[in-house]
N, C-alpha and C positions, 0 to 999 in steps of 0.2 A: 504494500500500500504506500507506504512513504517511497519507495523508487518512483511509483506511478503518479506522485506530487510533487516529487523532484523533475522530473522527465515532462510535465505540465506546465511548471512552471518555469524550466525552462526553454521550453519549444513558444511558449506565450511571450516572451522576454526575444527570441529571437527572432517573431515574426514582422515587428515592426522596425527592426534595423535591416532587415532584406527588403522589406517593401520599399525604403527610403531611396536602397542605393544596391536594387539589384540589377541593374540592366542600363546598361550605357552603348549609344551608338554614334558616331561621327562621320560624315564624310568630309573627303580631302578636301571636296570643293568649299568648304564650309568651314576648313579654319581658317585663323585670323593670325599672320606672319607680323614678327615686327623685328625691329634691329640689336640683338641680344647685346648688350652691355659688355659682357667677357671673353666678347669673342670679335676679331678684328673686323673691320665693314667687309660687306658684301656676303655673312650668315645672316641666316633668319630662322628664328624660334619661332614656332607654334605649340601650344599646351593643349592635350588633346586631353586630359585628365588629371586632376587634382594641382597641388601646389607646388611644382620644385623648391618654393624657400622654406615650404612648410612640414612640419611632421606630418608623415604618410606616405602614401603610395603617390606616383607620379607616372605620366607618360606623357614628353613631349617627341617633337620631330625638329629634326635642324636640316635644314636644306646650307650647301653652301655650291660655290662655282669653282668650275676647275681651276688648279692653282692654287687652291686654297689651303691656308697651314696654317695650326694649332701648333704653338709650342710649349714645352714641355712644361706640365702639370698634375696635378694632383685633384682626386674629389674626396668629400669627407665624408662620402659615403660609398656603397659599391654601386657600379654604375654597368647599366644591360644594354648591348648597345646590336640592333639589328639594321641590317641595311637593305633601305627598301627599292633605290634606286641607284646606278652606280656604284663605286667602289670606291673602298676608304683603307689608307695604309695607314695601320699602326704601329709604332714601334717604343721602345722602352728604355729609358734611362733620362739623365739631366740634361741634355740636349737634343733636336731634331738632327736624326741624321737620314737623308734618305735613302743610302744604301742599307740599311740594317729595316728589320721592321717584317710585318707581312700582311699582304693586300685579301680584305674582306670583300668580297664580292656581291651581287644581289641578291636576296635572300638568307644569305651568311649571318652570323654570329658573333661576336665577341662580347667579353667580360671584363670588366677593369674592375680591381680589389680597392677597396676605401685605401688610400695613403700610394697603391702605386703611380711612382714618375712612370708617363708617356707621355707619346705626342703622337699627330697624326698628318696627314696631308692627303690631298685629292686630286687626282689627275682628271678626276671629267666631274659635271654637277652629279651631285650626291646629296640621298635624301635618305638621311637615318633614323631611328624611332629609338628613343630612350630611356629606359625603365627603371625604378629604382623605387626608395625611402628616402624621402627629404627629410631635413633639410640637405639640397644638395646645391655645390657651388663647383668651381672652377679656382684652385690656388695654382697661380703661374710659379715655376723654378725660381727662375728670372725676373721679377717683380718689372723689370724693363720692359718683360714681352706684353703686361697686364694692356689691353687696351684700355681700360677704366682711370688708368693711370695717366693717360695721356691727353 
């Protein structure tokens, strides 16, 4: 009996936190791009779900144009990074080097652990989807490379 008022009352407790936020849909045509702060001109950020600066789950997309280079940085969280369009080279340690590194493709996968130095670079437009637990940011090596700084 008392399982069967445990098991009641918490399936009652659960039903209104699914109803709030079970089911989420977006299309591409329907986000809204703007000029991310931490990252040099010519990316664009769109938030496809919750807050990157906030605690929680997150899913943004970063589109950027070929030529494009991220130097080497850190995130303070772990960071899930798919790529939906084009290909993205990444590579690892305190400086961009382009011969080191390895080129994620469309569809592909990569992982980046909270605290690991990488960097990345793009040889054609690229359009990647982002995944994680905010709070999440962007700490440059090089505080030189920070656009934010400049």
């Amino acid at each position: 009996m008392r399982t069967t008022i445990l098991l009641t009352l918490f399936s009652a407790l659960a039903v209104p936190a699914m109803a709030m936020d079970h089911h989420a849909t977006v299309q591409a045509d329907g986000l809204t791009w703007i000029a991310p702060a931490a990252y040099a001109p010519g990316a664009q950020l769109a938030v496809v779900k919750g807050d990157p600066t906030k605690e929680g789950q997150y899913v943004v997309r970063l589109k950027v144009p070929a030529g494009f280079k991220i130097a080497a940085h850190t995130h303070p969280n772990d960071e899930n990074v798919t790529v939906l369009s084009g290909s993205f080279n990444i590579g690892t340690g305190d400086k961009l080097d382009e011969t080191k590194g390895v080129q994620v493709k469309a569809g592909g996968y990569s992982y980046v652990a909270k605290g690991m130095t990488h960097y990345a670079w793009f040889t054609e437009e690229t359009v990647l989807q982002l995944h994680g637990t905010g709070p999440q940011g962007v700490i440059y090596v090089n505080p030189a490379d920070d656009p934010r700084k400049k």
